[in-house]
C-alpha positions as CSV (number, residue, x, y, z in Angstrom):
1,X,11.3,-16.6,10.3
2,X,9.2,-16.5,7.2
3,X,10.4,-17.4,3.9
4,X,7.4,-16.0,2.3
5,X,8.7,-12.5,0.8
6,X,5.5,-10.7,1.0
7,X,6.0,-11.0,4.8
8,X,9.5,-10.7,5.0
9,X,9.1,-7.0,4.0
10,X,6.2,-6.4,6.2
11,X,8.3,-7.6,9.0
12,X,11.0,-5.6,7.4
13,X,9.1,-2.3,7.7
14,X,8.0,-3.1,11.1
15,X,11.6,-3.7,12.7
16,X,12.5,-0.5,11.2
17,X,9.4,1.0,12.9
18,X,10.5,-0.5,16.1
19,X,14.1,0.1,15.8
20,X,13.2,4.1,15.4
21,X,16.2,4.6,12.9
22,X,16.7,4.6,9.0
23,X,19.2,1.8,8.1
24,X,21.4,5.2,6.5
25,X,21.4,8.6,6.0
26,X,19.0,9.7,3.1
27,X,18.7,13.4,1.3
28,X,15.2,13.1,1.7
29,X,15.6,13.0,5.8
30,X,15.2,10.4,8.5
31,X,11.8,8.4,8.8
32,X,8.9,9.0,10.9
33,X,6.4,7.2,11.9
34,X,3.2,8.0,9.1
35,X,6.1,8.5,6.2
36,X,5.8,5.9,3.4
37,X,7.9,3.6,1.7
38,X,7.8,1.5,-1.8
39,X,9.7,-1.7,-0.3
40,X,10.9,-4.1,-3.7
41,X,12.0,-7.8,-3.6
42,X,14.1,-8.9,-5.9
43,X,14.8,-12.8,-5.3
44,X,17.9,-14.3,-7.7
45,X,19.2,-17.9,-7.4
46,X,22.7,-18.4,-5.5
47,X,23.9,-19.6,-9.0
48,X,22.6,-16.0,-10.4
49,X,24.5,-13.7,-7.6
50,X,27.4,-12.5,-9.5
51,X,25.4,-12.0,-12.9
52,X,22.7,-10.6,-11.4
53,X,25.0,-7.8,-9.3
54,X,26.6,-7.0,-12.9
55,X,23.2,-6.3,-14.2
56,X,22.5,-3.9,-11.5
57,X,26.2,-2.3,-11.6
58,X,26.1,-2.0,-15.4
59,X,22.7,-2.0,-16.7
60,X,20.5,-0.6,-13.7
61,X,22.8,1.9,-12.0
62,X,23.5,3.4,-15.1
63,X,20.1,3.8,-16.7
64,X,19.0,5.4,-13.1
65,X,21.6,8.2,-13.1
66,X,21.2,9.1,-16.8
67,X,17.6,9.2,-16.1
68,X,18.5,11.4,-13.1
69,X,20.7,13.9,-15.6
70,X,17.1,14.6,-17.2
71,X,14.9,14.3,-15.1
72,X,14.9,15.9,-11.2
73,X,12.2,13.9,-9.7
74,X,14.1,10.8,-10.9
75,X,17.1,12.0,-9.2
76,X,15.5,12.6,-5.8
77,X,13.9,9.0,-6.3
78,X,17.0,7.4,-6.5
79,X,18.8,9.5,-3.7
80,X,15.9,7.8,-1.4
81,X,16.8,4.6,-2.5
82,X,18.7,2.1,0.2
83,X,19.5,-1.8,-1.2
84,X,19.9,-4.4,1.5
85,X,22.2,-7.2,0.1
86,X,21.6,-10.3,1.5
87,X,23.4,-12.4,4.1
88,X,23.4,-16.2,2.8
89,X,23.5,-18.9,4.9
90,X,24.8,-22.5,4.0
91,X,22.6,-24.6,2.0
92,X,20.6,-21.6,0.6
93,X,19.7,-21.7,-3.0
94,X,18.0,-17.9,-3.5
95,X,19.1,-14.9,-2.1
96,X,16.5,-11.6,-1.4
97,X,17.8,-8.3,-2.3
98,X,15.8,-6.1,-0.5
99,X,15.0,-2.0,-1.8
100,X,13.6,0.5,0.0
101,X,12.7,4.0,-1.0
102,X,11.7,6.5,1.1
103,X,8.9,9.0,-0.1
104,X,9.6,12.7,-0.3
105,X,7.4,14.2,2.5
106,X,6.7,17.2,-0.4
107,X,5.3,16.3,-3.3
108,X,7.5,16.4,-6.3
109,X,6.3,17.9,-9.7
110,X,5.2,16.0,-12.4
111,X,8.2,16.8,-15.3
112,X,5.8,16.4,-18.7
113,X,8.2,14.4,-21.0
114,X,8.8,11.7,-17.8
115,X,7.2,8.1,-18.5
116,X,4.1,7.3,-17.0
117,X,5.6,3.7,-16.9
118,X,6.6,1.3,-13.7
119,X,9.7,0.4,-12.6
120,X,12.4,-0.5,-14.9
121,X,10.3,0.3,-18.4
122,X,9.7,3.7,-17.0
123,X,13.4,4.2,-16.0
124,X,15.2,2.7,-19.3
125,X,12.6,5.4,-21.3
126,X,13.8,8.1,-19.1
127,X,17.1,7.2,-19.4
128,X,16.9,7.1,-23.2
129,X,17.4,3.7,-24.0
130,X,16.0,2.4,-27.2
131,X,13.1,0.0,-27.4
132,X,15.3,-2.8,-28.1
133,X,17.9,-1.9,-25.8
134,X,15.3,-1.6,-22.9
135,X,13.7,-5.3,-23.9
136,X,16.9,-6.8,-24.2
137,X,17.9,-5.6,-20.5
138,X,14.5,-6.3,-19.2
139,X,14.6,-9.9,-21.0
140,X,18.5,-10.6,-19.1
141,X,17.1,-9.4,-15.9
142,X,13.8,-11.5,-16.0
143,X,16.6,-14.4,-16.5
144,X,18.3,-13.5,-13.3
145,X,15.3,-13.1,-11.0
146,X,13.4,-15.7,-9.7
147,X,10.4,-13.1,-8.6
148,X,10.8,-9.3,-8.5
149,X,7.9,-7.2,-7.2
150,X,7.4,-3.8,-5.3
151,X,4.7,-3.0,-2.2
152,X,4.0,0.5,-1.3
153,X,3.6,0.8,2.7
154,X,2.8,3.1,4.9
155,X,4.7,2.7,8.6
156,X,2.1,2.3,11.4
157,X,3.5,2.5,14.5
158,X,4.8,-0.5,16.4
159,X,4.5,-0.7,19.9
160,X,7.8,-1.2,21.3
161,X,7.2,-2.5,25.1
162,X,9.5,0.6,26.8
């Protein structure tokens, strides 16, 4: 298998393609073939693992439900959002956490005083966070990750041989 991470999501979204399932239940509802999904890589040295997963459980967690409390279309966003943790094998020196969110099949209205801004900038704004509260976070998680990135898909189907 790949190490390349690009591809390792690809294949990612086509095992779920083939398996026919959602890896858990979602609000939004269970996956069909056509339905998108915004797949994000975060990769974080073995020697990162337990810093890193306290930066999610204190920093990022928290900043997505508060921006949730204000904002609707952030709470559905999160709702439809499933993290893979990875499974490390001896000898391995990064680990890939894996996050994939579905995409409402309705659109969801745009909420005026939301940020325009990707990924974590946009969600520290909506959760309030002062500028320097946001840039410090951004600065410890950019510390933690090796490479962090996000690839919007759209399933195709996969033919499964049955």
């Amino acid at each position: 298998m790949s190490r390349e991470p690009r591809l390792y999501a690809l294949m990612l979204l086509g095992g779920l393609a083939l398996l026919g399932s959602s890896p858990s239940t979602s609000t939004i509802g269970s996956g069909k073939v056509g339905d998108s999904v915004v797949t994000c890589i975060q990769r974080v040295p073995t020697t990162n693992k337990a810093a890193y997963e306290r930066w999610i459980n204190e920093v990022s967690a928290p900043a997505f439900r508060r921006a949730g409390e204000r904002f609707p279309s952030s709470k559905v966003a999160r709702a439809a959002m499933r993290r893979f943790m990875p499974a490390a094998e001896p000898g391995d020196s990064v680990l890939t956490y894996v996050y994939l969110w579905e995409q409402p099949r309705s659109r969801i209205p745009d909420e005026a005083a939301r940020s325009k801004r990707p990924g974590y900038p946009g969600i520290f704004e909506d959760a309030g966070m002062t500028k320097e509260s946001s840039e410090k976070a951004l600065a410890d998680f950019k510390k933690l990750v090796t490479e962090a990135y996000c690839v919007a898909g759209v399933e195709a189907p996969v033919p499964s041989g049955r």
